[in-house]
N, C-alpha and C positions, 0 to 999 in steps of 0.2 A: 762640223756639227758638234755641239756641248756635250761632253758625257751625260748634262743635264735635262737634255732633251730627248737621250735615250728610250726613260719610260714608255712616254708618248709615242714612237715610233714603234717597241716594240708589243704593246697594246692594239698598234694597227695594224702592226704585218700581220698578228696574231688573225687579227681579223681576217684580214682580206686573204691569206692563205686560206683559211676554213671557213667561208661563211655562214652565217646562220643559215636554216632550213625552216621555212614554217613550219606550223603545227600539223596544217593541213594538208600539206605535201603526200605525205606515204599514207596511203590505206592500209589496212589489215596485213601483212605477210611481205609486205615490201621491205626491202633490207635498206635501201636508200630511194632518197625522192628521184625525178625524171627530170630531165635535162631541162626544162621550160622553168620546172621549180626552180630548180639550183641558180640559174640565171634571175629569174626574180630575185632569190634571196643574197644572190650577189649585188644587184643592183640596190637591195635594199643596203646592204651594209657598206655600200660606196656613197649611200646618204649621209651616213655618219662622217664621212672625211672632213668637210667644209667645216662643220661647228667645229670637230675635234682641234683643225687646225687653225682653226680661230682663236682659240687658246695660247697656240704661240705666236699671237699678236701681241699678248696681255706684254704688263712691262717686262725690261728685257731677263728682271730676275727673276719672270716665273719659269715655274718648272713643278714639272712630278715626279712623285716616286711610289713606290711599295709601301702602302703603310703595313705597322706590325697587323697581325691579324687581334681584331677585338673582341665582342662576346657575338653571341646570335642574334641576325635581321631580325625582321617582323615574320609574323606565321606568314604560312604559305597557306593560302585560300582561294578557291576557283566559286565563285559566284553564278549563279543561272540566271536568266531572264525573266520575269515576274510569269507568274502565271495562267495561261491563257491568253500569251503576246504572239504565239503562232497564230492566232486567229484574228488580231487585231488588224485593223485599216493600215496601210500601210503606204509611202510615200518615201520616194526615191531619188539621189540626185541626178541627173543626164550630166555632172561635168565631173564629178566626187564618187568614192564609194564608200556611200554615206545613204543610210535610209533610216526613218523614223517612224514607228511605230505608236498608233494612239491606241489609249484605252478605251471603252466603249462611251462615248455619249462628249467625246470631245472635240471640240470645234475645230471645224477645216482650217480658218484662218489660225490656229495656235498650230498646228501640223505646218502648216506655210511658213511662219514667222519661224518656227524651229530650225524648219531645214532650211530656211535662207539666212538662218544666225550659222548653221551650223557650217555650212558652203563657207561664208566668209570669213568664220575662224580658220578653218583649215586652209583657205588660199592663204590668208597671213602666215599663218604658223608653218605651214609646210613648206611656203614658197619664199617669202622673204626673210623670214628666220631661220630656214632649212634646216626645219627638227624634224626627224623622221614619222611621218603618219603613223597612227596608231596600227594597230594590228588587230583584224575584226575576226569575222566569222568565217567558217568555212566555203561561205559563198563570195570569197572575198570583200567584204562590205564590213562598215564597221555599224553598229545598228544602238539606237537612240529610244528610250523607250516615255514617253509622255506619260504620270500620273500625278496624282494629288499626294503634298504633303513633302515634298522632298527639301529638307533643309538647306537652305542657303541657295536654291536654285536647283541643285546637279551635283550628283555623287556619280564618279566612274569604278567601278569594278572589275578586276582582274577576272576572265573568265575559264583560263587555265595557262597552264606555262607551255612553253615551244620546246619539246622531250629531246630533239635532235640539236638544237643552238647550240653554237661552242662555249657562247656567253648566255647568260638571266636573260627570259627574254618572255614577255607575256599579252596573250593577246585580253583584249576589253570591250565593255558596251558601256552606254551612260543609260544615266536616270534622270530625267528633266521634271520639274516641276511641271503638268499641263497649265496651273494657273497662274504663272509667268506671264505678267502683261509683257506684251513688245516692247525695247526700247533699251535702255543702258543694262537696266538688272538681268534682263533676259539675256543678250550679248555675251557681258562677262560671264552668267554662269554657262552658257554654251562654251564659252570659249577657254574656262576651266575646266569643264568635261573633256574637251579636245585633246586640249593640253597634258593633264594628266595621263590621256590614252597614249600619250608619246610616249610621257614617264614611263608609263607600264611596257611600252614597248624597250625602252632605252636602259632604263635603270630601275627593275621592280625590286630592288633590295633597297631602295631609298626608303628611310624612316617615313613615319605617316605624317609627323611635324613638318619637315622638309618639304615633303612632297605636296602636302595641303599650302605652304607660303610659295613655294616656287609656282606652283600651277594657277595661284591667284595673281602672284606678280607677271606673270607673261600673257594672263588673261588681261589683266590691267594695262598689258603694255600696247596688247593688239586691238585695242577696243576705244574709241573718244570719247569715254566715258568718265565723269568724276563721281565713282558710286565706292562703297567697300567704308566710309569715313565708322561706322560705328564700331566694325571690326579694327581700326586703324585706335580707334580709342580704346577698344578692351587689351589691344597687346600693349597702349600707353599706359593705361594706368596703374597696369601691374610690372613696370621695368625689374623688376626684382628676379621674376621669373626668367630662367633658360629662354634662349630668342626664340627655340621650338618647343614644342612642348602636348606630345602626342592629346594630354586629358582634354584638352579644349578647343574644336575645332574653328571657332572664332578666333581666337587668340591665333591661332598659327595661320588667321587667311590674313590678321593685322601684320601679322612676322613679317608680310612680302614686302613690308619697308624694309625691315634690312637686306634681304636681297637687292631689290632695287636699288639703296644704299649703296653696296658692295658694286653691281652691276654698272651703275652711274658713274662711282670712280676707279674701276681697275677693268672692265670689258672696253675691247677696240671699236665693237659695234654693242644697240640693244640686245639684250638678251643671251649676250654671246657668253659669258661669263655662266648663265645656268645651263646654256649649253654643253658650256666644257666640264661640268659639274657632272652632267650626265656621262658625257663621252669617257673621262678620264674615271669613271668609278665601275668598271664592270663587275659582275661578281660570275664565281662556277658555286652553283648549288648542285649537292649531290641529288640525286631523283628522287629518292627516297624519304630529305629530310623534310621536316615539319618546319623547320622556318630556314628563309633566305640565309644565305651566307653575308657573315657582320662585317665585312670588310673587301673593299676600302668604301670609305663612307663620304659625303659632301665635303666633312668638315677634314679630313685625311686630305683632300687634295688641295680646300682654300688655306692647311696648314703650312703644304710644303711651298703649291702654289704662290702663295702671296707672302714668303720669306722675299726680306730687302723691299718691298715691294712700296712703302713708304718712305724710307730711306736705308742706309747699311747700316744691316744687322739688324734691322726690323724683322719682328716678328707675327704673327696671328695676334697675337696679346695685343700688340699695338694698334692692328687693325681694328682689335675688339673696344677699343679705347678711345678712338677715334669715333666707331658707332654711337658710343655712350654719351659724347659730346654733342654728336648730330642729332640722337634723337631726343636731348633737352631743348634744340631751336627751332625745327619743324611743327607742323600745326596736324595735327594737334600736340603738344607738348606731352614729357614724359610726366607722369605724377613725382609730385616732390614728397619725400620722408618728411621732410621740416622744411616750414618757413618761418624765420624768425629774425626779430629789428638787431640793430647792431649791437654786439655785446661788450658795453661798457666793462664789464666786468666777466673776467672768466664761465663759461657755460658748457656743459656737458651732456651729450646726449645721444643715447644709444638707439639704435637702428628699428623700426617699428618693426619690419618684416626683416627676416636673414635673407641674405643673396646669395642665388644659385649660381655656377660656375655660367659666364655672358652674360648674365644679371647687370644690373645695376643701381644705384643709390642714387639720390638726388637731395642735397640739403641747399636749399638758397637763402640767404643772408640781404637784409634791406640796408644797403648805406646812410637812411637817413637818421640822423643824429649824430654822424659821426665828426669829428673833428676835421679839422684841415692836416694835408698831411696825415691821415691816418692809417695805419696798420693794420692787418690782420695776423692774430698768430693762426695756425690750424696745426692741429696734430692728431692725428687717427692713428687706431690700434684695430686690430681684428682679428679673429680665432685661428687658430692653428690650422693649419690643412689645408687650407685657402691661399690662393696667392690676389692679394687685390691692387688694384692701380688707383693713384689718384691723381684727380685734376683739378684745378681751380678755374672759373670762365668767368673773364670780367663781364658784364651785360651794361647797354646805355640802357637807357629811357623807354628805347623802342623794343627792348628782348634782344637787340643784335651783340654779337659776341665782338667786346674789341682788343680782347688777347686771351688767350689760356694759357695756363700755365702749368709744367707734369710736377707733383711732388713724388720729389724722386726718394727714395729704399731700397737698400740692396735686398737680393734674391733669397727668397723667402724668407724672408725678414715677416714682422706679424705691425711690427707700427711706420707710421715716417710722419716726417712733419716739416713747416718751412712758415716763413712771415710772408705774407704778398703784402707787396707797398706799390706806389704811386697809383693810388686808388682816388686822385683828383678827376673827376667827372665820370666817375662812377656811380651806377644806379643801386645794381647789384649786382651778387658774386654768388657764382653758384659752384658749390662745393659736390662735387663725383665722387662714388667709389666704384669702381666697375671690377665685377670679380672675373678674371680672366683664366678662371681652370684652377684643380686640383693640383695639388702638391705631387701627388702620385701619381695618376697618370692623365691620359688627354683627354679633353673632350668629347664625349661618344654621343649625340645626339637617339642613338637606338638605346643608352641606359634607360631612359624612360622614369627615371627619379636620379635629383642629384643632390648633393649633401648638401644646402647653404649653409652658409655663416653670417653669425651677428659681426657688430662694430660700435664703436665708443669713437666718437668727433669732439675735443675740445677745441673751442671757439672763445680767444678772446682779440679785444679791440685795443689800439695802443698809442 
């Protein structure tokens, strides 16, 4: 075995020497749970092996480590069930523990359609992607509560943390819109409530960005549905923004392109890649604190994880570079800074929005007028602090990319530049800046604001 595969293994012995304990295990004056708990909650953490170890499927240079420790998770919040849902109608699964509660004056058939979205999220999710079910109430059930108004479908809530876990570990209910027609919309948002409840069971120190893209892209994954495109558009056409980005919960359900992204080309199977995201980031919160423990985060494991992982001595930056390119040729496209005809004559032009660290820029350039044999010079400069990558993408006629090309800069360098030539059946050329992180340090998706920076593109034709 690889010294590099250490991590991973000792993350699980951890595990499975001390298993979690539900919440609900010990009553009042009990010093430890009873033997029937402790066997569930072994069983429960012997669900985690499969995804964990599906991870070292990924290519053969993945690997985990310890990241440094970084600032503090998200608060730590225990949520109640709406008011006066002990009273409510209530419906139950005979195959799941799984029950939904309606509010007063709501239709039978939306209580049906609920619990028969809810059933076939969780046979997907628990059984062929073998993420750990969520974690419900003390009557072992996890419980779904039907009203009006709930954005986007379904919000899940953390309903308090499990006191005894060796690891984070927190049990949850959802909030379903009751005015959910049946059909694709209702699906996915069941099936992001679900999902999420894994989260909360797996990994509740996950950022709320993260957690809102991942629980949509595995909603997306377990559903035949082609719904989510306006949220697909609002994370398109601000590419400047961080890929997650707690303020907007639209923007981070479009994010679960790049997971899916990410998922598509480095997991062995679906979903197995936010699986291992899960598995490989546990955190220990002391009891007492007000927010999760900030480390290790998503992006701490796709850091070390997916070193070499495009070629030797690849890094995250390149992975991140690679994203920037994909999400200019996918439908819907990323929004361009500029679009402008061929520049006969040197042209200059600075950056409308500044880019946040994962960010990115977009300037495309139109071939027509240009000579035979023609040239492009480019040269880009950008702010101190910032490290950015560039690319060039040649595009036909149809949008298709038929070569890119990296302009390369040494490390932390602030400009680079380079001529692209054999631009013969060339449509257009689309000019990248992708800001791949701070100078100083990594990536933290839980900062929750990141510095951007401007940029200055000269563009001349030759």
């Amino acid at each position: 075995m690889s010294a590099s595969a250490t991590p991973l293994f000792a993350v699980l012995a951890a595990l499975l020497a001390s298993p979690p304990v539900p919440a609900t295990a010990p009553g009042p004056g009990h010093a430890r749970a009873s033997a029937p708990a402790r066997a569930r909650a072994r069983a429960r953490t012997l669900a985690l092996l499969p995804f964990a170890l599906a991870a070292l499927a990924w290519p053969s240079s993945a690997r985990a480590a310890t990241p440094p420790v970084g600032p503090e998770g998200p608060v730590v919040e225990a949520a109640s069930p709406p008011d006066g849902s002990a009273a409510w109608t209530r419906a139950c699964s005979q195959r799941r523990p799984l029950c939904v509660h309606a509010a007063p004056r709501t239709a039978p058939a939306a209580v049906v359609a609920v619990l028969a979205s809810a059933e076939r999220a969780w046979d997907t999710l628990t059984g062929a992607l073998e993420l750990p079910p969520p974690d419900g109430d003390a009557d072992g059930r996890w419980h779904t509560y039907l009203v009006d108004g709930v954005d986007c479908g379904s919000v899940t809530l953390a309903a308090d943390r499990d006191p005894v876990a060796r690891f984070d570990r927190a049990a949850s209910f959802a909030i379903v819109d009751r005015g959910a027609p049946p059909g694709c919309a209702l699906d996915v948002a069941v099936a992001r409530a679900v999902a999420r409840g894994s989260l909360w069971r797996s990994a509740p120190a996950t950022d709320e960005g993260s957690a809102r893209a991942q629980s949509h892209m595995l909603a997306r994954l377990v559903t035949p549905c082609t719904t989510g495109f306006d949220d697909d558009r609002t994370f398109q056409n601000d590419p400047e923004r961080a890929v997650v980005d707690p303020g907007s919960p639209a923007f981070d359900r479009g994010a679960s392109i790049f997971f899916e992204w990410l998922d598509a080309d480095f997991a062995a199977r679906p979903g197995a890649l936010v699986e291992g995201l899960w598995a490989l980031s546990p955190t220990r919160t002391p009891a007492a604190a007000w927010r999760w423990a900030g480390a290790p985060t998503g992006f701490d494991v796709l850091r070390v994880s997916l070193k070499d992982a495009l070629f030797t001595d690849s890094t995250l930056d390149d992975v991140l570079v690679r994203f920037a390119v994909h999400r200019a040729l996918v439908s819907p496209e990323a929004h361009t800074a500029w679009h402008v005809p061929w520049p006969a004559k040197a042209r200059r032009f600075a950056s409308p929005f500044p880019v946040a660290p994962t960010g990115a820029s977009y300037v495309l350039v139109d071939m027509a007028g240009a000579p035979a044999q023609a040239k492009l010079r480019v040269e880009a400069a950008w702010e101190d602090f910032g490290r950015m990558r560039w690319e060039v993408v040649k595009l036909d006629a149809a949008g298709r990319a038929m070569a890119d090309v990296a302009v390369t800069s040494t490390p932390l360098s602030t400009n680079a530049s380079m001529t692209v030539e054999l631009l013969d059946g060339v449509d257009r050329i689309l000019v990248i800046g992708a800001n791949v992180g701070s100078t100083e340090h990594p990536f933290d998706p839980q900062q929750g604001w990141w510095e951007p920076h401007g940029w200055l593109l000269t563009l001349e034709g030759q």
